[in-house]
Structure formats: structure tokens, C-alpha cells
SEKOLGU-937073 format. One record per atom (N, C-alpha, C): residue in one letter; y negated, z negated, x. Coordinates in steps of 0.05 Angstrom, whole numbers, padded with zeros to 5 digits, always signed. Layout:
BEGIN
aYZX;...
END
This chain:
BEGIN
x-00179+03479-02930;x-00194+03498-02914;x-00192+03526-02926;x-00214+03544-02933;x-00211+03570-02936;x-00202+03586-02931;x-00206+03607-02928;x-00188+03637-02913;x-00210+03645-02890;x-00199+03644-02870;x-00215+03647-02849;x-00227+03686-02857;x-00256+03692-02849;x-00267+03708-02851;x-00252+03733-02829;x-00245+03760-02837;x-00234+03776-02820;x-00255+03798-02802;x-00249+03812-02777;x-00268+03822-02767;x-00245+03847-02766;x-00246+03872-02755;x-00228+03889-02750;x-00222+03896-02729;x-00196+03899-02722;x-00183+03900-02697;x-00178+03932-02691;x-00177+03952-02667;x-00171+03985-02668;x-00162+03983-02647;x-00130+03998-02635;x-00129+04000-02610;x-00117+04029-02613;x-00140+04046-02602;x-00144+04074-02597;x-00105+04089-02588;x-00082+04083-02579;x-00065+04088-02575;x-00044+04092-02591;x-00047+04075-02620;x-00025+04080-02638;x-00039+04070-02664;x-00027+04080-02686;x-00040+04075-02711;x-00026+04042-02723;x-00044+04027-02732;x-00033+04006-02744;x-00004+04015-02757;x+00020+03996-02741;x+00044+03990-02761;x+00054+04015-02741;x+00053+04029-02724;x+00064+04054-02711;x+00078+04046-02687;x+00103+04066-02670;x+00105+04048-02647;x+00085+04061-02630;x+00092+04041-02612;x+00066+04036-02588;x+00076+04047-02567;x+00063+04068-02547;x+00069+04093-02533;x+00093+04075-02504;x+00095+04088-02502;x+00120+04075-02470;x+00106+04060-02453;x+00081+04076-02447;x+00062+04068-02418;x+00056+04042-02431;x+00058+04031-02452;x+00048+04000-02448;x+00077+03987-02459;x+00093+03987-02450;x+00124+03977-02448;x+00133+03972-02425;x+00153+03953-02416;x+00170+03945-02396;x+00187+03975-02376;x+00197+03986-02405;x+00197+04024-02392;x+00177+04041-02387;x+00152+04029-02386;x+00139+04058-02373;x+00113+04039-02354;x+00081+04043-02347;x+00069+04031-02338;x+00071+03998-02345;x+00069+03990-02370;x+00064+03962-02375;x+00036+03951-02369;x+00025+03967-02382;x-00010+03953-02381;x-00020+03958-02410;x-00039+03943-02413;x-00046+03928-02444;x-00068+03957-02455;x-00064+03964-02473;x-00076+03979-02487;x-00115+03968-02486;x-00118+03991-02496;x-00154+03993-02493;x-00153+03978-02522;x-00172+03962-02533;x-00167+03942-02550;x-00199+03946-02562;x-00207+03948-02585;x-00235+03950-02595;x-00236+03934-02619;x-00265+03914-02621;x-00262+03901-02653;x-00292+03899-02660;x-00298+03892-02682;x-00317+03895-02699;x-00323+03880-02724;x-00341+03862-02731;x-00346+03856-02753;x-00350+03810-02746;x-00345+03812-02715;x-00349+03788-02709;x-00380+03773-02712;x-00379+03748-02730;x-00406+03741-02734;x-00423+03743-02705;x-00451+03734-02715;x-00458+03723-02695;x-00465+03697-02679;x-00450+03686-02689;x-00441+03656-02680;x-00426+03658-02673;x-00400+03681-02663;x-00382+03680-02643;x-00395+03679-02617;x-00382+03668-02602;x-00388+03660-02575;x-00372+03665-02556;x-00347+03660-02570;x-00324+03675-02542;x-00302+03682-02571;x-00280+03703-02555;x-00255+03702-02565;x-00228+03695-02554;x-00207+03693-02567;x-00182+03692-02558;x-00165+03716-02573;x-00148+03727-02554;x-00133+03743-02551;x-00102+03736-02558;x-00079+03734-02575;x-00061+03736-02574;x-00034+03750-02583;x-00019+03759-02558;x-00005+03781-02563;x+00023+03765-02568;x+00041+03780-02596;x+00070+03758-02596;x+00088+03788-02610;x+00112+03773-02596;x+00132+03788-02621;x+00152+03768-02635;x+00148+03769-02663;x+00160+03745-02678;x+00195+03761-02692;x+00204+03771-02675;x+00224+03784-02676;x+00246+03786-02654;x+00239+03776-02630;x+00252+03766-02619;x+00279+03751-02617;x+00296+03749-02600;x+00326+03728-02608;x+00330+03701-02609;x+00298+03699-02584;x+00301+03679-02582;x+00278+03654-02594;x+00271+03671-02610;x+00242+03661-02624;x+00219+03674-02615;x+00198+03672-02630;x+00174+03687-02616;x+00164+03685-02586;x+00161+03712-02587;x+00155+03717-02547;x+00137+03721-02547;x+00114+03714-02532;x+00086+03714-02527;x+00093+03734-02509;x+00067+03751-02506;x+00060+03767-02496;x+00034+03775-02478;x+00010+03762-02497;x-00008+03762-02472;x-00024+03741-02488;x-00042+03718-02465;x-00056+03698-02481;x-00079+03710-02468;x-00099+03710-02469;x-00133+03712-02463;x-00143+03700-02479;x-00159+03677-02467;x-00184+03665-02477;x-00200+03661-02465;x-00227+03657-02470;x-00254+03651-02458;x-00263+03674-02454;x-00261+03703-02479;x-00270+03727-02472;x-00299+03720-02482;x-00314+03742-02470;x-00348+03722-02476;x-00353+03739-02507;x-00368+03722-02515;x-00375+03729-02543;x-00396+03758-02541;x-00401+03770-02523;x-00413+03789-02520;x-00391+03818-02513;x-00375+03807-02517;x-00353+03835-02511;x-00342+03846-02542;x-00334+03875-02540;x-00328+03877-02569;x-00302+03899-02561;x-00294+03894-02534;x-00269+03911-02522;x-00258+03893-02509;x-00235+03916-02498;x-00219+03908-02470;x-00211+03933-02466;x-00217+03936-02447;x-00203+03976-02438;x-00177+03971-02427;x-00159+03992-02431;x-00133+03996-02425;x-00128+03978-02395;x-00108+03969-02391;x-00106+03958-02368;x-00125+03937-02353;x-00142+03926-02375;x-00159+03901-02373;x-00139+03877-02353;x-00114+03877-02376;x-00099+03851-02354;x-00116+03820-02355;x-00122+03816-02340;x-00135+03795-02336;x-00157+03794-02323;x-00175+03812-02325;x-00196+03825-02318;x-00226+03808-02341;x-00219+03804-02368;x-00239+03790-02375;x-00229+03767-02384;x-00250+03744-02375;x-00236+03715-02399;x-00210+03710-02381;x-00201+03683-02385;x-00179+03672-02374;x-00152+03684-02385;x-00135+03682-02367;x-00102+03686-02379;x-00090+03666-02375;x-00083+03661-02399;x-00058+03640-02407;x-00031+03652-02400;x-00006+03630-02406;x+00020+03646-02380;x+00040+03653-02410;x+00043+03673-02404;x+00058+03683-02427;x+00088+03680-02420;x+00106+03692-02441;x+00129+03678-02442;x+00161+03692-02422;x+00142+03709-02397;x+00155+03715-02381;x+00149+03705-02360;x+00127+03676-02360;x+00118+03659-02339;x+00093+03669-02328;x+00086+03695-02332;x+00063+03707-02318;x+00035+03702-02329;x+00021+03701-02317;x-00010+03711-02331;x-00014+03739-02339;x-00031+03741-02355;x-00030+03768-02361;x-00021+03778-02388;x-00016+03807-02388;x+00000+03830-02396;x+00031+03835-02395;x+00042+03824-02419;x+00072+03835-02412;x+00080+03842-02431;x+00083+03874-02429;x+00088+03897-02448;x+00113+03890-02466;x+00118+03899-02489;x+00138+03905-02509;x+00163+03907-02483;x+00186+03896-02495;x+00212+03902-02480;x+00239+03878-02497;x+00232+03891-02512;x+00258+03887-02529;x+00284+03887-02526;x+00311+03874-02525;x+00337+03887-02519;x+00344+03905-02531;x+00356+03927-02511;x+00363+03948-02517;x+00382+03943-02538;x+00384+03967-02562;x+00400+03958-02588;x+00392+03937-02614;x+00363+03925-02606;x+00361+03911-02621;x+00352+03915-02647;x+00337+03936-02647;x+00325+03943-02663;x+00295+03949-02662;x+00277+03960-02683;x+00247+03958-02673;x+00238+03922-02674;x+00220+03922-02666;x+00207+03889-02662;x+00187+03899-02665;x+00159+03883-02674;x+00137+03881-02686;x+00127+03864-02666;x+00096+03875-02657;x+00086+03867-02632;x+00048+03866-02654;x+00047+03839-02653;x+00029+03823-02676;x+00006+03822-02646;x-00018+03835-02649;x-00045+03832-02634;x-00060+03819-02650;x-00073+03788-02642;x-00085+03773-02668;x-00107+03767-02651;x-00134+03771-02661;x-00164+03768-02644;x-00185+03749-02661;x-00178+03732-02643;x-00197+03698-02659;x-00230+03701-02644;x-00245+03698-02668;x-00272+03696-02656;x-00274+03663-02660;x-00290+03646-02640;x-00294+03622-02638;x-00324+03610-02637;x-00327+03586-02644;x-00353+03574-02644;x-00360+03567-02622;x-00340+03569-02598;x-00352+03555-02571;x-00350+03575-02553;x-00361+03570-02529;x-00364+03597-02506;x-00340+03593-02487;x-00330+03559-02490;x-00298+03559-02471;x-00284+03538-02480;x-00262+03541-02480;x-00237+03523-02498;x-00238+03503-02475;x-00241+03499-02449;x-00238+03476-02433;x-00213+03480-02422;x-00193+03505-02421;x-00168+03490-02410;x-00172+03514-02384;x-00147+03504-02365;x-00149+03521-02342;x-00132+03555-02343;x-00140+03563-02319;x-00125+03586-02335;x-00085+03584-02330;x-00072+03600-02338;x-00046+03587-02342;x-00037+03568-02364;x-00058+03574-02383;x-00055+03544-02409;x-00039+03563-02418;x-00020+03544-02432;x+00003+03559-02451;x-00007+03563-02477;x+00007+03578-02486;x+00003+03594-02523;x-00004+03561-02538;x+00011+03547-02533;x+00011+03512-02554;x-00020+03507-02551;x-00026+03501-02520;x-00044+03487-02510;x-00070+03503-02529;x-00077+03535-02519;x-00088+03551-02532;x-00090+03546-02563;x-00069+03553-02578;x-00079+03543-02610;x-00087+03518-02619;x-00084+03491-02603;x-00091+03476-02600;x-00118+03470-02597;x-00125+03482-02578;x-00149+03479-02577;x-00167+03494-02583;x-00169+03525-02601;x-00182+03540-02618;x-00181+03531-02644;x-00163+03523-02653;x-00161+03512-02681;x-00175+03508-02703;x-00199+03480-02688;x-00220+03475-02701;x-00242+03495-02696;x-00244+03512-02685;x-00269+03533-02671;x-00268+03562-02688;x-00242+03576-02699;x-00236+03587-02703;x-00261+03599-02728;x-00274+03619-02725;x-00294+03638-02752;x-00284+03648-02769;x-00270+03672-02748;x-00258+03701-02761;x-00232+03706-02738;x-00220+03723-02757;x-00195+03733-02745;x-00186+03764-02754;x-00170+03775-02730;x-00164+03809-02737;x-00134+03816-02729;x-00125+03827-02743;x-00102+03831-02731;x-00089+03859-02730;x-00067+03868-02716;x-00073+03898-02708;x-00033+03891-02697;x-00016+03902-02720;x+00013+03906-02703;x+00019+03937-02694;x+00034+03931-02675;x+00052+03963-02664;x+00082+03953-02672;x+00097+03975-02662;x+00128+03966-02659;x+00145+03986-02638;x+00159+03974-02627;x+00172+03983-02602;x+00196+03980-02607;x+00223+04000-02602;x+00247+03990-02592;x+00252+04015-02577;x+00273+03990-02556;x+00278+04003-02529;x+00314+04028-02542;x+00322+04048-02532;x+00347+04057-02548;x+00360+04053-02513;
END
């Protein structure tokens, strides 16, 4: 298989590779950044959203799943949440948004935003599908992809 085609990812709050302001952390509000992308064919139909930190202790921590965003969106404004497209349950059990919160002392952690454009308008699963179920079932659908890190540590 080739290299999947890239679209570009911008989230107006921090510069790629920068940390990511408090208000979207465990220490301050905890709501998901305004999120903007660009360059998705037009045979996207929906996207998926996935937020991780692969730096974690205990292996990678999901952070936020969204899928079934409609192929007609090319955002998510700050504090979207679960406001468009389904949420999958991220790895603090919740649906949703769950901000950077690293252990204190750990060091910075790298918080990976990866935005799949897809060939179908809905993956079929319910909402609460886990991160597995989710790549699972985008897999084969998958166009283009964008990706966009911050980094956070708590002192």
C-alpha cells in the first residue's frame, strides 16, 4: 500500500511541536481546542478524529476518539466535545475530550492530533466504540491523513 495522501491539520492555540495552553489540560478548563484542516479530497465523506499521548507510563493514552464527523466540516471550534460526529470512550472511560494531564514530574509528553479523511459517511459502530474498534474499522476507508502535536507537562 502507498503513503497515504496528507491534508493539513492547524489548531489556532499553539504552534505545531509547542506546549498546549493550560485551559485545555486537566489543570485548567479541559476542553478541546478549536481544530481547523484543509486539503481533504473530495471523496471524503466523513472524518475521524484521534487524540493520544504515546508517552505515557502506561502505554499510549487516548485522548479523544471522534468519528462520523461529516465530510462537510473542515473544523471543530474550541470546546466542540462531542458536539459533532460520534465519541468514542477514551482512556479515562469517558466520551469525549480529555485534556493533557500527565504525572506530575514526568516530564513533557507529546499529545499526537491525527485527522483521517474516509471513503464512507459512517464507520457503523455505536458511539462509545473504543480506539481498537475505531482503527479497525477506518482502516480500509482511510484517503488522507494530518497530523498536528502539542506537548504538555504538569510541574
Amino acid at each position: 500500500m502507498g503513503e497515504v495522501p496528507s491534508m493539513q491539520l492547524l489548531i489556532d492555540s499553539f504552534a505545531e511541536g509547542a506546549p498546549i495552553p493550560k485551559q485545555y489540560t486537566c489543570e485548567g478548563g479541559d476542553i478541546s481546542p478549536s481544530l481547523h484542516w484543509s486539503g481533504a479530497s473530495d471523496a471524503a465523506k466523513s472524518f475521524v478524529l484521534i487524540v493520544d499521548d504515546p508517552d505515557a507510563p502506561s502505554g499510549t493514552w487516548v485522548h479523544w476518539v471522534q468519528f462520523d464527523i461529516p465530510g462537510s466540516a473542515h473544523d471543530l471550534p474550541e470546546h466542540t466535545g462531542a458536539k459533532v460526529g460520534v465519541s468514542g470512550t477514551n482512556s479515562f472511560g469517558k466520551q469525549g475530550y480529555g485534556g493533557p494531564c500527565p504525572p506530575k514530574g514526568h516530564g513533557p509528553h507529546r499529545y499526537y492530533f491525527r485527522l483521517y479523511a474516509l471513503k464512507v459517511d459512517k464507520l457503523g459502530l455505536k458511539p462509545g466504540a473504543k480506539r481498537e474498534d475505531v482503527d479497525r474499522a477506518m482502516k480500509p476507508h482511510i484517503i488522507a491523513q494530518a497530523e498536528y502535536m502539542g506537548r504538555y507537562e504538569r510541574r
